[in-house]
N, C-alpha and C positions, 0 to 999 in steps of 0.2 A: 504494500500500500504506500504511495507518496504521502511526504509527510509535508502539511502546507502552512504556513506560515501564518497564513490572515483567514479567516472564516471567508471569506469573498474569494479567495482564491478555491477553497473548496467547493464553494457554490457554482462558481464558473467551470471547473473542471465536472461539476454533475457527481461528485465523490458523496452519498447521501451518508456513509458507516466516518470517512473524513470531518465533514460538514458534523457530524452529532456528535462526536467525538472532541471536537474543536466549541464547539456550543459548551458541553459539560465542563470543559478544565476553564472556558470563562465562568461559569456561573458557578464553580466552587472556588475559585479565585474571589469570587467578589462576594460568596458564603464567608468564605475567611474573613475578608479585610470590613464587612460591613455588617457587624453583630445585629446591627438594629434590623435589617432588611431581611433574618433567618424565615419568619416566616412566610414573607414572599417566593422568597426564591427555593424554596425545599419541592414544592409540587414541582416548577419547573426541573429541578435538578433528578428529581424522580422520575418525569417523562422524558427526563434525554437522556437518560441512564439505563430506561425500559426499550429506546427504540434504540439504541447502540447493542443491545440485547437482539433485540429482534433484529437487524441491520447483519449481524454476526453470525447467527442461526440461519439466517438466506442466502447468505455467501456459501456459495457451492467449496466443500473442502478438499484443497490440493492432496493429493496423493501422491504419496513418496513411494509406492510400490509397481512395478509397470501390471502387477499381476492384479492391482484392486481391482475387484468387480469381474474377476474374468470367470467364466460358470466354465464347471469341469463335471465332465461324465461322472457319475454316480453309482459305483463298486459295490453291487447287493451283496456279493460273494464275502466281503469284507465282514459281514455283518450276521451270516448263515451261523447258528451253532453246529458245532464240531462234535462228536461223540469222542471217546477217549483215543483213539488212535491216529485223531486228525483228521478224520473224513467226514464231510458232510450230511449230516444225517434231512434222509427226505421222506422222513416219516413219524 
């Protein structure tokens, strides 16, 4: 993810998980520095904290495996019980 500088440069680029991201470190920034305004700003920081949530959970997840998702044939014989000699019992 690019990391942007100014809330506008996120909005411009269309970065929505950037853009909420950038929203939330202003408005606990200014939770911090403005005791008096806590209870303004706590719903707000709640909802851009919920859709950075949600923004994160719809970003499809990179795979580091080349084999994620690849469906492989289905070995029943793997799975047959065996009687004590090792041979398949079919009855």
């Amino acid at each position: 993810m690019p990391k942007y500088t100014t809330l506008n440069e996120a909005m411009d680029a269309k970065d929505e998980l950037a853009e909420a991201e950038l929203r939330y470190r202003l408005l606990a920034e200014t939770f911090e520095d403005k005791p008096q305004l806590r209870a303004n700003l706590n719903p707000a920081l709640e909802r851009a904290k919920a859709e950075i949530v949600r923004l994160r959970a719809a970003k499809p997840a990179s795979s580091t495996s080349a084999d994620a998702g690849k469906v492989v044939a289905f070995d029943t014989g793997r799975f047959r019980k065996s009687d004590v000699n090792g041979k398949a019992n079919n009855g």
